[in-house]
C-alpha positions as CSV (number, residue, x, y, z in Angstrom):
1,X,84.9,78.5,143.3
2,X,83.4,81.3,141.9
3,X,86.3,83.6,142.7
4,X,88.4,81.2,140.7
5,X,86.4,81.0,138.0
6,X,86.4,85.4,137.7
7,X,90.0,85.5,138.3
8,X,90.9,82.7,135.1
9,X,88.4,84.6,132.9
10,X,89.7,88.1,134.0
11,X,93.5,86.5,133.1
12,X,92.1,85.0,130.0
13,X,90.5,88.5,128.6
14,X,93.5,90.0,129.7
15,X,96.2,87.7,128.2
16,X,94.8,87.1,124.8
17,X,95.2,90.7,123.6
18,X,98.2,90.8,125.1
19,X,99.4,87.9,123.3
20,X,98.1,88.3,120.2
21,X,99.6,92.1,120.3
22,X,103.2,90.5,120.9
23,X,102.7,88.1,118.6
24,X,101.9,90.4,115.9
25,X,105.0,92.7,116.9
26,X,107.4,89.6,115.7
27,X,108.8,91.1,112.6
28,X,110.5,87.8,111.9
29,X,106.9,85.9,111.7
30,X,106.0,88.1,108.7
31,X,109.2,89.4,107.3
32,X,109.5,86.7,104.6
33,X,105.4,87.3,103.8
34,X,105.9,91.0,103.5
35,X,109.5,91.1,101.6
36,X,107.6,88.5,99.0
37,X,104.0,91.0,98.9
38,X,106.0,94.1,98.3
39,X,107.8,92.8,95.6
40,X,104.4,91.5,94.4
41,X,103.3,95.1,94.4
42,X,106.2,97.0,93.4
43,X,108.4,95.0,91.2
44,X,111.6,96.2,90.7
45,X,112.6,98.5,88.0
46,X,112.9,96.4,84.7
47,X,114.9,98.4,81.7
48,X,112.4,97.8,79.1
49,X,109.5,98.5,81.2
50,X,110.9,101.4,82.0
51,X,112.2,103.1,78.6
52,X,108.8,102.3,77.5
53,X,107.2,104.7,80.0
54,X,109.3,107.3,79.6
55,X,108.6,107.1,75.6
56,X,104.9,106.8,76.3
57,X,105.3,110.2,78.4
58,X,107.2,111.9,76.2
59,X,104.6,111.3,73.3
60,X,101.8,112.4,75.4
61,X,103.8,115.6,76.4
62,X,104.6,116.3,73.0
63,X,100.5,115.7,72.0
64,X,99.1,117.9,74.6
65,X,102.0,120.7,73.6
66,X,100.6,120.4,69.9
67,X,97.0,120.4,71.3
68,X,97.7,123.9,73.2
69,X,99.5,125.6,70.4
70,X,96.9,124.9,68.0
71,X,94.3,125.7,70.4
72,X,96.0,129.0,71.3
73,X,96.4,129.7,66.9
74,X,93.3,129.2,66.7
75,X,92.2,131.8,69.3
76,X,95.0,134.6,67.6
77,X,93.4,133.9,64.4
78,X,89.8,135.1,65.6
């Protein structure tokens, strides 16, 4: 009895890792979960959205070239 008992808890330890690694291996299980998360995460490009950071960019760019060049004047003046 007790050889039995060893032998269906070694095959127990042994088959629920196993298991669980195949079942997580299933891409079709969590394709539809992951398509909908990623597009949660990284929605796609929306025109507006995007004009908007490109303008918000630009304006910063232009600020921190202003910032230098009056910066680097006021170093020539002295």
């Amino acid at each position: 009895m007790g050889v039995k008992i060893e032998v269906f808890r070694m095959m127990l330890y042994l088959s629920f890792p196993v298991a669980m690694f195949w079942i997580s291996n299933q891409a079709e299980y969590f394709e539809e979960y992951i398509v909908k998360r990623k597009r949660e995460i990284f929605p796609p490009d929306e025109g507006l959205h995007r004009k908007e950071l490109e303008d918000f960019k630009e304006r910063m760019r232009i600020r921190k070239e202003q910032r230098i060049l009056k910066e680097f004047s006021a170093e020539s003046e002295n």
